[in-house]
C-alpha positions in Angstrom: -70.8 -137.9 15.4 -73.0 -140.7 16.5 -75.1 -142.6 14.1 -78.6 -141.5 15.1 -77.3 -137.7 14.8 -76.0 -138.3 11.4 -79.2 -140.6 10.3 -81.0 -137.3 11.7 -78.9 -135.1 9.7 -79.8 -137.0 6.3 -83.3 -136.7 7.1 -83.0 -133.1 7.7 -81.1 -132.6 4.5 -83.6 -135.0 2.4 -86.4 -133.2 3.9 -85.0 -129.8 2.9 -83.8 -130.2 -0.4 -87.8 -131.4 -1.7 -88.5 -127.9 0.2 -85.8 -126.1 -1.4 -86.9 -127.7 -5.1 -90.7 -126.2 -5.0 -90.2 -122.4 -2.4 -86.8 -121.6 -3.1 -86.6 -123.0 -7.1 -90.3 -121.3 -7.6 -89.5 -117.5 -5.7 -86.0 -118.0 -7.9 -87.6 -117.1 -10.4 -87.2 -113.5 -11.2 -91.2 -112.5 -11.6 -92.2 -114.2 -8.7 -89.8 -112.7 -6.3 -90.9 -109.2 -7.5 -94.2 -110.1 -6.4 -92.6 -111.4 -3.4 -91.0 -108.0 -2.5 -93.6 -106.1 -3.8 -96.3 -107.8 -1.1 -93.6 -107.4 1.5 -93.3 -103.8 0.4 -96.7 -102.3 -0.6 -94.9 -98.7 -0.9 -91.9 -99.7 -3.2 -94.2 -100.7 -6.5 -91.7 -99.0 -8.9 -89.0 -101.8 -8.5 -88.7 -103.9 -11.4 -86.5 -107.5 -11.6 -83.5 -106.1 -12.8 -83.0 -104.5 -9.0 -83.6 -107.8 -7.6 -80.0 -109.7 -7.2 -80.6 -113.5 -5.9 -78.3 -114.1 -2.6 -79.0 -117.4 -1.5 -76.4 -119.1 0.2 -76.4 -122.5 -1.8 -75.7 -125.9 -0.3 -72.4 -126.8 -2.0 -71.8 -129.2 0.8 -73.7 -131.8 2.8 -72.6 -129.9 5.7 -72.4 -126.9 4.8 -74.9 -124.1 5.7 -77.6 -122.9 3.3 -80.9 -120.7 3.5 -84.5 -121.0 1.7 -84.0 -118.0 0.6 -82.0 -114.4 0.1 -82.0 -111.2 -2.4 -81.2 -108.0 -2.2 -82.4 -104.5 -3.2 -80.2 -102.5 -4.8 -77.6 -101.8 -2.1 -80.0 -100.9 0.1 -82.2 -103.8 1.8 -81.5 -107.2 2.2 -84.2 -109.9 2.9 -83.9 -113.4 4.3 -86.7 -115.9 4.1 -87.3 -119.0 5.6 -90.3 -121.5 5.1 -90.6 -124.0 7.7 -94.2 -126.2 8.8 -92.5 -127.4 12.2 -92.5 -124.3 15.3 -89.1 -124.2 16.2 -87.2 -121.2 17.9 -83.6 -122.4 16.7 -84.6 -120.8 13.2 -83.4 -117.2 15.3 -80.0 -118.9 15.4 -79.9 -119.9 11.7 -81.0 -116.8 10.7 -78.4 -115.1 12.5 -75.3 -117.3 10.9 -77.2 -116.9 7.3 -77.1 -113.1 7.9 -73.1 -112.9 8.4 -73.0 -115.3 5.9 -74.4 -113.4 3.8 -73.0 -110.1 5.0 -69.4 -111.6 4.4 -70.5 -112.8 0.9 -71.2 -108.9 0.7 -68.3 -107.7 2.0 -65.9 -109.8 0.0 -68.1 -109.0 -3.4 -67.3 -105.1 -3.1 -63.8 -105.3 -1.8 -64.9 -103.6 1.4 -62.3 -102.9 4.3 -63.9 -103.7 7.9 -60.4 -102.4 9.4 -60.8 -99.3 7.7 -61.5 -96.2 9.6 -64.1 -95.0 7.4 -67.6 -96.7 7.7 -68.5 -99.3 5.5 -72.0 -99.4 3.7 -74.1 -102.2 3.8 -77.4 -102.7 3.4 -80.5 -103.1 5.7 -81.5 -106.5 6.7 -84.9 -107.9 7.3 -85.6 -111.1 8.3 -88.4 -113.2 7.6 -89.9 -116.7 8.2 -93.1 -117.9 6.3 -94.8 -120.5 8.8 -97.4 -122.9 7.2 -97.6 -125.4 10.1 -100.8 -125.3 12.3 -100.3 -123.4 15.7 -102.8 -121.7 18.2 -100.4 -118.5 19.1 -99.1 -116.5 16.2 -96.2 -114.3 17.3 -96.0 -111.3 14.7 -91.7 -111.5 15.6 -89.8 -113.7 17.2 -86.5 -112.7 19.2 -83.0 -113.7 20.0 -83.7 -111.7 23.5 -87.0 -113.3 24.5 -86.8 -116.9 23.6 -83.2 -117.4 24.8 -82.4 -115.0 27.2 -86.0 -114.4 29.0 -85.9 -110.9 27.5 -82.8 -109.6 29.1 -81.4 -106.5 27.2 -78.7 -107.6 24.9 -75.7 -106.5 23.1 -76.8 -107.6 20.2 -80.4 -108.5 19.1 -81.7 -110.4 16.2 -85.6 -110.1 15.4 -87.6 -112.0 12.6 -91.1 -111.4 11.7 -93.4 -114.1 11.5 -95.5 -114.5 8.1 -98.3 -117.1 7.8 -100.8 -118.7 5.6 -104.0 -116.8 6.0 -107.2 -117.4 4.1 -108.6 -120.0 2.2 -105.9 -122.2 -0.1 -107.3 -120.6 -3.0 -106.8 -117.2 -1.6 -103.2 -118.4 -0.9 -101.9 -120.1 -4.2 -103.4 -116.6 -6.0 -101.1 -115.1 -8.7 -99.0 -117.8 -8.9 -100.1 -119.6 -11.5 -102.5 -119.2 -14.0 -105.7 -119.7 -11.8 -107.8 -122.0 -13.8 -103.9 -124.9 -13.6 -103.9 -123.6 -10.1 -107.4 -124.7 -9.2 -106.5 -127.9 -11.1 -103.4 -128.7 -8.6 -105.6 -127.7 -5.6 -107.7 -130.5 -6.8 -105.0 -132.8 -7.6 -104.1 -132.8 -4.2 -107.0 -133.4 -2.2 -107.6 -129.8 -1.2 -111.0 -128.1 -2.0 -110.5 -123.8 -2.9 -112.5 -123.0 -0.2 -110.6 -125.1 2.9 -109.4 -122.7 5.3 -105.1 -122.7 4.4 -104.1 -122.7 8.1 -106.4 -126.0 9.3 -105.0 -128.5 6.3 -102.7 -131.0 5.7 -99.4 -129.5 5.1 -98.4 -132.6 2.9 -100.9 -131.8 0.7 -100.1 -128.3 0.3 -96.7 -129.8 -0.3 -97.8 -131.3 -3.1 -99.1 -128.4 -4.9 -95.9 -127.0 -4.7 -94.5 -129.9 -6.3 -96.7 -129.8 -9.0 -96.1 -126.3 -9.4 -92.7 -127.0 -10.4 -93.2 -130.6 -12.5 -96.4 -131.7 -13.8 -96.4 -134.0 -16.8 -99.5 -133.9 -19.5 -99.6 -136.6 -21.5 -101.2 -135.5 -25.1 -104.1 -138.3 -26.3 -105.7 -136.7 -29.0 -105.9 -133.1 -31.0 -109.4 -131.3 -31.0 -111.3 -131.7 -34.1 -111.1 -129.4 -37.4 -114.0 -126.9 -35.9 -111.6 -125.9 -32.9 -108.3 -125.8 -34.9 -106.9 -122.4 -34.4 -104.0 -122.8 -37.5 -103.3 -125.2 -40.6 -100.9 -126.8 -42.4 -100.5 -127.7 -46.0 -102.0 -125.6 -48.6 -100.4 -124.3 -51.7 -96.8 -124.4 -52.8 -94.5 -121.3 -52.4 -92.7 -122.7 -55.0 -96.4 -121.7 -57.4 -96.1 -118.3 -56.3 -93.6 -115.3 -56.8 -92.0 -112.9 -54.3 -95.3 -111.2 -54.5 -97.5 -114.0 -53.9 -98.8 -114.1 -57.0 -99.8 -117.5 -58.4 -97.1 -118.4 -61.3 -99.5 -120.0 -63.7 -102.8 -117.4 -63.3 -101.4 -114.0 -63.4 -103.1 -111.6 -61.6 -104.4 -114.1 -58.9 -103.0 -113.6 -55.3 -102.7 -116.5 -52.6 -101.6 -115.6 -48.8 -101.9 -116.5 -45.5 -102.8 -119.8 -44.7 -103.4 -120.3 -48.3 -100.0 -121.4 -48.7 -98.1 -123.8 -47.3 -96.9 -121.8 -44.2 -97.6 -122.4 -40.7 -96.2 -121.8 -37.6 -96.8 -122.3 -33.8 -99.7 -120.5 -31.9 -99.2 -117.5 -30.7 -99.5 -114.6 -33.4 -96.9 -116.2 -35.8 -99.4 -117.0 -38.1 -101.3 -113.9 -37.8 -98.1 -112.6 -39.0 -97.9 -114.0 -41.6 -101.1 -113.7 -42.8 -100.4 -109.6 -42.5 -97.4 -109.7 -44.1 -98.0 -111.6 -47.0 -101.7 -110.1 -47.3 -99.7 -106.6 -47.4 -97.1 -107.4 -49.9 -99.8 -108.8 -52.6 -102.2 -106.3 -51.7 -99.4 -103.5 -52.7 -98.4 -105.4 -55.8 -101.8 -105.7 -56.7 -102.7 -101.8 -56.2 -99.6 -100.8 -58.5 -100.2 -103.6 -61.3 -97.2 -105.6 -60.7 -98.0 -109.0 -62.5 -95.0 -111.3 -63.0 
């Protein structure tokens, strides 16, 4: 191997592995690839993430093969998408070796006999690629027949459907994120909501996509007393008994935020203020003083 097509190589895998970090780490996660499927397939609304199994051939070595991205349904449909910014037709190829890839993986995984006499099951493929580059002719598919073979009948055909980015960027980043972080990103990256998604720089939709997946706050200052939503300090459990009532005034009840309890927002406190508002309110009601 000569020492261009190796420097080419290393740029090739550089290049890919930022793209694997923010499309394939952010549709790994398990909500987002429902929605994924569930946009690919507006009639199957019922499947949940537990019938989503991740099948992404994984780059173990430098040169070893790997795909964007692979799941399956059930037993019953497999998907393969790729994301690429640069038109290039050899993506038919690589989608053909990730499918027996992948179909082998399968294979192997259920202890099925190809030699056998009785036919094998395996599920349906689909194949995908998600284009985000800027080109005049959209192709809805793209074939192994067509662009390799000037459309001869073959033996064996291999079709991918062509997805691309539609709209106006804010159109395209919806449901990903919270909207109000994803507008801040948009921003962030030189991109106004309202750009159409197909006519701008893909570097800076690149870098949305990195934020997505690592953006660092750094915390200056706390809001003032008005906008608090919880407090800490207050009085002693150590004043009160199991039934929150104060040790030295019998009779008088302290809960909630009262005491010294607090815990991290997001209903923990209110919790606590129910529980402990309960449990005094009972001993109250039936004259329990300690």
């Amino acid at each position: 191997m000569s020492e261009e097509v190796k420097q080419k190589k290393e740029e090739k895998n550089t290049k890919r592995t930022i793209k694997d970090s923010v499309f394939s780490d952010f549709f790994g996660m398990p909500e987002y690839l429902l929605k994924l499927y569930q946009t690919l397939h507006l009639e199957d609304q019922s499947a949940g993430v537990e019938d989503l199994q991740d099948v992404t051939i994984q780059n173990v070595l430098v040169d070893d093969i790997y795909n964007d991205l692979g799941f399956r349904v059930g037993n019953r449909l497999l998907i393969l998408i790729e994301a690429q910014s640069t038109w290039s037709m050899n993506i038919i190829i690589r989608v053909l070796i990730y499918l027996a890839t992948t179909y082998q993986k399968y294979i192997n995984e259920h202890e099925l006999d190809v030699y056998s006499s009785t036919k094998i099951s395996i599920p349906k493929p689909e194949m995908y690629v998600l284009y985000t580059g800027n080109r005049k002719t959209r192709p809805e598919e793209i074939t192994l027949s067509r662009e390799f073979f000037d459309g001869e009948d073959l033996q064996l055909e291999v079709k991918v459907k062509m997805l691309y980015g539609t709209g106006t960027v804010d159109e395209f980043f919806t449901g990903m994120l919270h909207k109000k972080l994803m507008q801040l990103f948009i921003r962030l990256s030189g991109l106004k909501g309202s750009e159409k998604y197909e006519s701008v720089d893909q570097g800076k939709i690149d870098k949305v996509f990195s934020f997505c997946r690592d953006f660092t706050v750094t915390v200056t200052a706390a809001n003032s007393f008005d906008t608090a939503q919880a407090t800490a300090g207050g009085v002693l459990l150590s004043e009160v008994t199991d039934e929150f009532e104060a040790k030295r005034m019998p009779g008088f009840y302290l809960v909630g935020e009262v005491l010294d309890v607090d815990g991290k927002c997001g209903g923990y406190n209110l919790h606590w203020a129910w529980c402990s508002g309960m449990i005094a309110g009972e001993s109250a009601s039936l004259g329990r003083h300690g």
